[in-house]
C-alpha positions in Angstrom: 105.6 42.4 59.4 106.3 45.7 60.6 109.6 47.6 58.7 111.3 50.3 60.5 114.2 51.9 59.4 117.0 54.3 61.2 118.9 56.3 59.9 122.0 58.7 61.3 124.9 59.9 59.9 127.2 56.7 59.3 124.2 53.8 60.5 126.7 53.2 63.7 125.4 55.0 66.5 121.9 53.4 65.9 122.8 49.8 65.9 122.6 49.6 69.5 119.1 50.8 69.9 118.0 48.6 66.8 119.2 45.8 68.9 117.2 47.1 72.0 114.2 47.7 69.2 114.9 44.2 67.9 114.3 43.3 71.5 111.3 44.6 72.5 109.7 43.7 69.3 110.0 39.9 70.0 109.4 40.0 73.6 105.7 41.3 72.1 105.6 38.9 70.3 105.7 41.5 66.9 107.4 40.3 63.8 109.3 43.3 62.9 112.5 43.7 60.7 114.4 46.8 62.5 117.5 48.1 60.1 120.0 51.0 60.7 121.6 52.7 57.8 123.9 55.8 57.0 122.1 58.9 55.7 123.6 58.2 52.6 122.3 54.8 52.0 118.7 56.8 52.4 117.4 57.0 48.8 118.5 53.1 48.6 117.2 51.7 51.3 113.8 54.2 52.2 111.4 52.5 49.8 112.2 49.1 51.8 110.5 50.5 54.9 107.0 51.7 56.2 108.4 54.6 58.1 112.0 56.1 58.9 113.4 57.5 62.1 116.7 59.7 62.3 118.9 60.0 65.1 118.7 63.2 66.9 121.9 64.0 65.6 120.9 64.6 61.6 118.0 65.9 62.9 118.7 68.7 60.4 118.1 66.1 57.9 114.8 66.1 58.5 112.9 68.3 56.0 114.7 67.3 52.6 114.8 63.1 53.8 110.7 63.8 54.5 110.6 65.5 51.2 111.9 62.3 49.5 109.9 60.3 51.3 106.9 61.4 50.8 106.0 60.5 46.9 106.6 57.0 48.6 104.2 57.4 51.1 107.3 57.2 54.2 107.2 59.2 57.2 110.4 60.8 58.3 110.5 61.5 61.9 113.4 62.4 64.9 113.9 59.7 67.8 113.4 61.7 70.8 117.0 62.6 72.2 116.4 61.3 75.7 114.5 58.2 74.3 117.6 57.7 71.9 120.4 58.9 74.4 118.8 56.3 76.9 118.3 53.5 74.7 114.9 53.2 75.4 113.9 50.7 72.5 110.6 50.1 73.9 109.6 53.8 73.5 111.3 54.2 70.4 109.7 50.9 68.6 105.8 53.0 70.4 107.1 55.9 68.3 107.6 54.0 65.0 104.6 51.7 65.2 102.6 55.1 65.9 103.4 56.6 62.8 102.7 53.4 60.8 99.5 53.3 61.7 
């Protein structure tokens, strides 16, 4: 099972590409549990997950949340903007399982 958490500033904006994500993970035939939470659920919720990806917008975010991250072994990465702005879940869920490994 493959964990994959999003995170942008209130968890909203990325619940449509987790559905997208959510998507393309079954039509692969991938178990996968896809989540989107508000940057300040972070600390919570990170240690759940085998990698986290921010929303171009709290992209800005990105050193200090990959800085937390890292004594729990989490990457912290940025969606791309056009991959995220076009709801490309199938790129997006490449990106992810990429940096899982």
């Amino acid at each position: 099972m493959k964990k994959i958490m999003l995170c942008c500033s209130s968890g909203m904006s990325t619940s449509l590409l987790v559905k997208k994500m959510k998507e393309e993970a079954e039509k692969r035939g991938l178990p996968a549990e896809i989540n989107a939470f508000g940057a300040s659920e972070f600390d919570n919720q990170m240690p759940h997950y085998q990698v986290v990806l921010l929303g171009p917008q709290v992209k800005y975010m990105q050193a200090e949340l990959a800085g937390r991250a890292a004594p729990h072994g989490v990457p912290v990465a940025v969606i791309d903007m056009i991959d995220y702005g076009m709801q490309r879940g199938d790129k997006v869920l490449d990106h992810a399982l990429s940096l899982i490994g």
